[in-house]
C-alpha positions in Angstrom: 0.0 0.0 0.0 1.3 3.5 -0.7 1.6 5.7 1.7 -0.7 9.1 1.6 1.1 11.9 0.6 0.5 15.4 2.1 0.6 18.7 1.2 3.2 21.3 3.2 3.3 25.2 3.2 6.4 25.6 4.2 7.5 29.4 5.4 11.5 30.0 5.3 13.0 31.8 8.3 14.1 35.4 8.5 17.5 35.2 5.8 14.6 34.9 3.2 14.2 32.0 0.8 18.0 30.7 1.0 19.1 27.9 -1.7 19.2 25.8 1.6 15.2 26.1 2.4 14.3 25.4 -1.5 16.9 22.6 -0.9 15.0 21.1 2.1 11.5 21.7 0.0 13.1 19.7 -2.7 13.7 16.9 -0.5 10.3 16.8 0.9 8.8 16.7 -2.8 11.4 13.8 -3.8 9.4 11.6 -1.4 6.3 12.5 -2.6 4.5 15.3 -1.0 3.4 18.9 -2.2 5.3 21.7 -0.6 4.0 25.1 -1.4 7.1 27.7 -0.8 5.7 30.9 -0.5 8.3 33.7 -0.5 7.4 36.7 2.2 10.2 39.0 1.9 9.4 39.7 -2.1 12.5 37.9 -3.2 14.9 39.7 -1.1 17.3 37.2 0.7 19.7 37.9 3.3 23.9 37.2 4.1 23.5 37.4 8.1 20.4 36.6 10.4 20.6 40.0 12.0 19.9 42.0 8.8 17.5 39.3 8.0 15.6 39.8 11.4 16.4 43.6 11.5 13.7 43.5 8.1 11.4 41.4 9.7 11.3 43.9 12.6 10.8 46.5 9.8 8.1 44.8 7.9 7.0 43.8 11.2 6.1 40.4 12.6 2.2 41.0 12.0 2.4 41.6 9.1 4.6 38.4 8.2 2.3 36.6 10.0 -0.4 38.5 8.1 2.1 37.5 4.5 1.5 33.7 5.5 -2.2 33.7 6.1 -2.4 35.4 2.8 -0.1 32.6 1.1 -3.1 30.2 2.6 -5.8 31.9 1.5 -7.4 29.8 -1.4 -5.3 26.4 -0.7 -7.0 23.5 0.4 -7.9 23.3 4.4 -5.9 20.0 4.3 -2.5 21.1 5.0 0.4 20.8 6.9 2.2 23.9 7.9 5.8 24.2 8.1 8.1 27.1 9.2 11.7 27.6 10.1 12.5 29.9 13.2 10.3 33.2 11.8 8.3 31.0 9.1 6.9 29.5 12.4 4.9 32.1 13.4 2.4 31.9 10.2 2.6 27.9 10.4 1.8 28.1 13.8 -1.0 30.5 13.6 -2.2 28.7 10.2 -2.2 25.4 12.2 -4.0 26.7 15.5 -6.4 28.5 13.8 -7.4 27.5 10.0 -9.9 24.5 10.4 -8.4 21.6 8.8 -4.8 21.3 9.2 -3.4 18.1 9.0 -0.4 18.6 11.0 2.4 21.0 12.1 6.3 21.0 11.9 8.1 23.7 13.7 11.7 24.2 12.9 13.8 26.0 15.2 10.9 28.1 17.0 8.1 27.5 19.0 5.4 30.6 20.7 3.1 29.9 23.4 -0.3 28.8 21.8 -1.8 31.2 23.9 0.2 33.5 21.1 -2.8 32.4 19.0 -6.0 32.5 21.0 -7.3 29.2 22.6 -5.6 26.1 23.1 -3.4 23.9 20.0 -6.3 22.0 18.1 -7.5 18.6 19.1 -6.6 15.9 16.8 -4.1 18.1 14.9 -0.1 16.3 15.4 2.9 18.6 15.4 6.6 18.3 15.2 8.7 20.9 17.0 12.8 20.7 16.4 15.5 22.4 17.7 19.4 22.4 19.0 19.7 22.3 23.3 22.2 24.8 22.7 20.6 27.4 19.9 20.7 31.2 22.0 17.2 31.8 20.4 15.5 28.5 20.3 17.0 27.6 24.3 18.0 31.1 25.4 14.6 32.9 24.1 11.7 31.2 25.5 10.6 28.8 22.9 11.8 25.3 24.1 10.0 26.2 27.1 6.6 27.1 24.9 7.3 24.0 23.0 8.1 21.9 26.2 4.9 23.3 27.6 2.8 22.4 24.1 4.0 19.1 24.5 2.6 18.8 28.1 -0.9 19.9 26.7 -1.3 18.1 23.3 -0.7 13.9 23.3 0.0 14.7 19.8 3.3 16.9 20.3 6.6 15.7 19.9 10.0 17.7 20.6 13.3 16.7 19.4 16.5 18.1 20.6 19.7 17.7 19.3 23.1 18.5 20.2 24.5 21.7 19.3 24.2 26.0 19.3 23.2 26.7 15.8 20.1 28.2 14.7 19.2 27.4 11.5 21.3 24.1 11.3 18.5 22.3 8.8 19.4 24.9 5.9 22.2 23.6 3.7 23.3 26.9 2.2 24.1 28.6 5.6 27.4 28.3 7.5 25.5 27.0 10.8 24.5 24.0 8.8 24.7 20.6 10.7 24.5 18.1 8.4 23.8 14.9 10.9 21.1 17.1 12.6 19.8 18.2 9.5 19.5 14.7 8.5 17.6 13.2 11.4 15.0 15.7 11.4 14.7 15.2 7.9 14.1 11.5 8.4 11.4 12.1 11.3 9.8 14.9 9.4 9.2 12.7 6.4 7.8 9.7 8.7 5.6 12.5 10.4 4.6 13.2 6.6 3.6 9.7 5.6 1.3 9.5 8.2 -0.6 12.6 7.1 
């Protein structure tokens, strides 16, 4: 029997869409599934993390988050959302509050759910990954938010790995950890055939 294949908006982090997240996209369609890469910086892409988050905080995060529920509007109800470090706020919001969603995979970021209104959605599984180490993933609040989803919803999982970097899932970028990287690519795509 073949397994079902999902579709994924996946939102990239706050560098932009790096060759490393269209990378990681690629891999995900390899096996299978639909990933839908919307692009919420207008194509502008960024060398460091701090001018990437210095235009986020210019754009501001609402309206990102505002970019992402636009990128949903007229897509099935059925998705997964994705989102690495800044791209989770819109997969989180999508996921706690468009009826429908079929999972969640949080990459290196995790709010409160209280961020969103109520409670994370019965029935709805999520994935939230991270390094112990990371400054802002450990250091910032949200592997305690994601420690605390996991508490509340029998369908969270957290996975930690060893390590300080950030975005360590995106090939293209010097914090790139390609073990890590692997591993949460292996659980994110047996998360995926059970969608």
């Amino acid at each position: 029997m073949m397994a079902a294949m999902a579709e994924v908006l996946l939102f990239h982090h706050a560098q932009g869409l790096t060759p490393g997240v269209r990378d990681f996209a690629a891999a995900l369609e390899r096996a299978g599934h639909t990933v839908r890469l919307p692009d919420l910086y207008g194509g502008r892409v960024f060398d460091s993390l701090e001018a990437g988050v210095a235009h986020a905080q210019q754009v501001g995060f609402g309206e990102v988050i505002d970019r992402g529920r636009r990128a949903a509007e007229g897509l099935p109800a059925g998705l997964v959302y994705a989102g690495f470090s800044l791209g989770v706020l819109p997969a989180q919001m999508l996921a706690q509050t468009r009826p429908g969603a079929r999972g969640a995979l949080l990459f290196e970021g995790c709010v409160p759910v209280s961020e969103f209104g109520g409670g994370w959605p019965a029935g709805v599984p999520v994935q939230i990954h991270g390094m112990d180490g990371d400054e802002f993933f450990a250091g910032e609040g949200d592997v305690e938010a994601a420690r605390a989803l996991v508490e509340s919803t029998p369908e969270a999982e957290l996975f930690l790995y060893p390590g300080g970097e950030h975005l360590f899932a995106d090939s293209s970028l010097p914090g790139y950890d390609r073990g890590a990287a692997e591993l949460l690519t292996a659980r994110v795509l047996s998360f995926l055939s059970s969608r």
